[in-house]
C-alpha positions in Angstrom: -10.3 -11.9 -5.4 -11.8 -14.0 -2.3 -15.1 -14.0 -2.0 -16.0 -11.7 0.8 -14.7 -8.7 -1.2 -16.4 -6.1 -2.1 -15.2 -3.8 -5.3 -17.3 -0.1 -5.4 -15.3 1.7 -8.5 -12.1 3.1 -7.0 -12.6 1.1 -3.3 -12.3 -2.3 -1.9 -12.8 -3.5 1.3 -9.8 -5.9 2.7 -9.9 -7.6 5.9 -13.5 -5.8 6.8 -12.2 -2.3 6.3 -13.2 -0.3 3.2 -10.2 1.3 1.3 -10.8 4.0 -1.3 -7.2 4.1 -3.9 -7.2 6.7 -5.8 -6.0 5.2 -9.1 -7.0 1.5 -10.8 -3.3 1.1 -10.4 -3.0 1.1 -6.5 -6.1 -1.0 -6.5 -4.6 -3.6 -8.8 -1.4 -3.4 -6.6 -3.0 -3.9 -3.2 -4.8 -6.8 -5.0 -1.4 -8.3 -5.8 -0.3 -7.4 -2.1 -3.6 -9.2 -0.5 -2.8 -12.3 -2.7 0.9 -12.6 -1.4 -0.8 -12.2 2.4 -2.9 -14.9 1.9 0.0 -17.1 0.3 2.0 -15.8 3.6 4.6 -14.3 1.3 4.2 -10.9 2.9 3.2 -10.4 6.5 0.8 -7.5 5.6 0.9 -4.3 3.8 -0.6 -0.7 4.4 -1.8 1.9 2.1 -1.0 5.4 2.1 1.8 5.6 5.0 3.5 8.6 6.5 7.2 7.9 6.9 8.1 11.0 9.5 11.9 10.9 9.6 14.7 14.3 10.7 16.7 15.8 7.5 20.4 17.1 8.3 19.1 20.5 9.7 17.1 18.5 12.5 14.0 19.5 11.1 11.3 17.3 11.2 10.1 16.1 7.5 7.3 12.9 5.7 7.9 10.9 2.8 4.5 9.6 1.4 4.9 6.2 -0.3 1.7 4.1 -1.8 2.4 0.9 0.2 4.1 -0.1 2.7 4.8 -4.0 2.8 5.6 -6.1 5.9 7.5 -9.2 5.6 8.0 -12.2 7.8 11.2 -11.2 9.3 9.7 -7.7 10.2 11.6 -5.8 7.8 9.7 -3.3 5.8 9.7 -1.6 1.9 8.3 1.2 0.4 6.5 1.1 -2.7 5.7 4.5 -4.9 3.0 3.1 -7.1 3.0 5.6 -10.4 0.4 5.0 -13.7 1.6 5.3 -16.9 2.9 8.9 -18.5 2.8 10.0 -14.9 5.6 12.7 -14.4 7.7 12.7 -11.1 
């Protein structure tokens, strides 16, 4: 963890802006993600996005992921971030 970060139970603030997770796991994971910015692994990352896409009917539909992580070359992956004994 870098030194200007600040941990309050389920929240941490990266880059300046506070970020509540709602499980120890996505904190852990955005951790992980933060580390691999900094090494310039990753371009950045983003918690809690909205993928808005049309099914077959034309309708219009979201997909929530956990994370959504930028790398170098622009092209994105979504990450479902799931604790242990979780059911899907």
């Amino acid at each position: 963890m870098e030194p200007g970060s600040k941990v309050y139970g389920m929240s941490q603030e990266f880059e300046g802006k506070k970020i509540y997770f709602r499980s120890r796991w996505d904190l852990m994971y955005a951790r992980f993600l933060n580390e691999l910015q900094e090494k310039k692994s990753i371009a950045g990352w983003r918690y809690k996005p909205v993928l808005k896409y049309k099914d077959f009917t034309h309708k219009d539909k979201e997909c929530k992921f956990t994370f959504e992580i930028t790398y170098p070359n622009e092209t994105k992956a979504y990450v479902l971030v799931e604790s242990p004994g979780s059911e899907s």
